[in-house]
N, C-alpha and C positions, 0 to 999 in steps of 0.2 A: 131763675126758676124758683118760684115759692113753692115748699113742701108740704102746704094743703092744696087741692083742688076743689073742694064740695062737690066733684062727682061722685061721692061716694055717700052724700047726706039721707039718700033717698033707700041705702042699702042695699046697694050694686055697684059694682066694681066691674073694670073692664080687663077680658084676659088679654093677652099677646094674641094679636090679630085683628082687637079689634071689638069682638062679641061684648054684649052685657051681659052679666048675671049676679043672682044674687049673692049676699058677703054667706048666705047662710049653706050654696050652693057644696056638692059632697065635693070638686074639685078646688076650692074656696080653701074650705076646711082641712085639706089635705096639704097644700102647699103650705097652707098657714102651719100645721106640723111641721113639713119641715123647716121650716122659720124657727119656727119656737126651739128644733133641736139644733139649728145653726147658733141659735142666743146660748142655750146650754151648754155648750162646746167652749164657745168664747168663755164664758164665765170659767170649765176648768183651765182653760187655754190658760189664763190668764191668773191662776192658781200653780201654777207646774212650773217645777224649778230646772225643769231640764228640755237643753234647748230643741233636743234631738224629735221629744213628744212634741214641743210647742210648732215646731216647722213641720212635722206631718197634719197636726190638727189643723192650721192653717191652710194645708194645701186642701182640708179634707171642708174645710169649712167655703171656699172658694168653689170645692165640687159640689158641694149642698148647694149654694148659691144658683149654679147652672140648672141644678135637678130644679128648683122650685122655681126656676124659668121656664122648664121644660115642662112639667104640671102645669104653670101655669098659661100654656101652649095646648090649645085642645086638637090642633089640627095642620098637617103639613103647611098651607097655604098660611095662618101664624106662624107658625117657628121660620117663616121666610117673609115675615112681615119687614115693611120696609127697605128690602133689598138685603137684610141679614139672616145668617140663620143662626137661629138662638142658638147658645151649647147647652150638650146636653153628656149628659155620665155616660162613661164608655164602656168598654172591656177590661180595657188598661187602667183604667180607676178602681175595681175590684181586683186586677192583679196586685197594685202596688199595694192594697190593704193586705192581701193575704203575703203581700212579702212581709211587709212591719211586723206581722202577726206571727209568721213563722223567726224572725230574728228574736222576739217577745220570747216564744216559746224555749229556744236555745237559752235564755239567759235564766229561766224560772225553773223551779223545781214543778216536778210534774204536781199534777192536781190529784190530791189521794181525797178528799171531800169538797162538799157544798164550801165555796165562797159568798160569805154575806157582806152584802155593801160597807164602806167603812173605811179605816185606817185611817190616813192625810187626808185633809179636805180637802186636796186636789184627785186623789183615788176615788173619796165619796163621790163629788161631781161629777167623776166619768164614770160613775154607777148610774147617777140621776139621769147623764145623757144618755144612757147604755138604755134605760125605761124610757125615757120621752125618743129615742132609735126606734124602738120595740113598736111604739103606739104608732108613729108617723108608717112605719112597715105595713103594719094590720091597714092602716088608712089607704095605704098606696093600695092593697089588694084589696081593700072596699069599691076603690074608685074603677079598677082593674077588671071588676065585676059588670058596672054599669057605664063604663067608657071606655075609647080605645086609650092605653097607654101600652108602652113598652115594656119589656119584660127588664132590662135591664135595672131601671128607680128600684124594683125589687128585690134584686140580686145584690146591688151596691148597698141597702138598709142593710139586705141580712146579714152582709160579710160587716160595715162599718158597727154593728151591736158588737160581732164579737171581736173587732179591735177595742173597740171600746172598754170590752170585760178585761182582754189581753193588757190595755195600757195601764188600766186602774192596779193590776196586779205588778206589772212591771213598778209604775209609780210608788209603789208599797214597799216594794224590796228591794230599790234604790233609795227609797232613806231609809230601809232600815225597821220598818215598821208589820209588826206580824201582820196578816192576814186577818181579819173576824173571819171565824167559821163555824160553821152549821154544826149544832150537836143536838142531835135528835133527843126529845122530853119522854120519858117514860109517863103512861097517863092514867 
């Protein structure tokens, strides 16, 4: 299988199902966020000295995987294209964020101000993804406006921004590295 087609020379790309549309299409665009925060993830993944974060990001980058199957599935009759049904993020996928999140929490001092991106530059990256989370979120409820999609893609962005906040913080004070934090400028 070669991994050009020149289907897509003309500026349309095909979803799961089947359909055409264009690459500039608001569903397009939206799975393509979360692509770009599945690459952001890998790059801290791939930054992080500890194996405990590296194995949940991976599970979490495998669930992204699914979501932008599922986005890219505009309709029951695709996501059962060719006798399969796509996966797709579940309930259980937002539980186990909010368990990592809650273990997070046990291990950190409570938050007394603003945290600003920073410290390791494996914490900074799970800042960066923690922003390109945030932006794919807003896209999903762009597209949520003007198509059907499930409530769920919504639910899993919003819980995965704040593992993401949780893990950069945990990654900070597992080696050891204070926090950057906000101190308001008298003007």
């Amino acid at each position: 299988m070669k991994i050009y087609t020149r289907g897509g020379d003309a500026g349309e790309t095909s979803l799961f199902g089947g359909s055409r549309v264009s690459k500039h299409s608001g569903r397009v665009d939206t799975y393509g966020q979360v692509d770009e925060l599945n690459a952001s993830i890998g790059v801290a993944r791939a930054e992080l000295a500890h194996d405990d974060l590296r194995e949940q990001l991976a599970e979490i980058q495998s669930s992204l995987f699914d979501l932008g199957g599922e986005l890219a599935t505009p309709d029951a009759a695709g996501r059962e294209a060719r006798g399969k049904t796509t996966p797709r993020v579940s309930g259980s996928d937002v539980e186990a964020l909010e368990r990592w999140i809650d273990a997070f929490d046990a291990e950190l001092e409570p938050l007394t101000s603003f945290v600003l991106p920073g410290g390791t530059r494996a914490a900074a990256q799970l800042h960066v993804a923690r922003t390109v989370c945030r932006r794919a979120e807003r896209a999903v409820v762009g597209l949520r406006s003007d198509e059907p999609v499930d409530e769920l893609p919504v639910r899993y962005l919003n819980r995965l921004s704040d593992y993401l906040f949780s893990a950069a913080r945990v990654e900070n004070h597992r080696a050891g590295v204070e926090e950057p934090r906000w101190v308001g400028r008298e003007r």
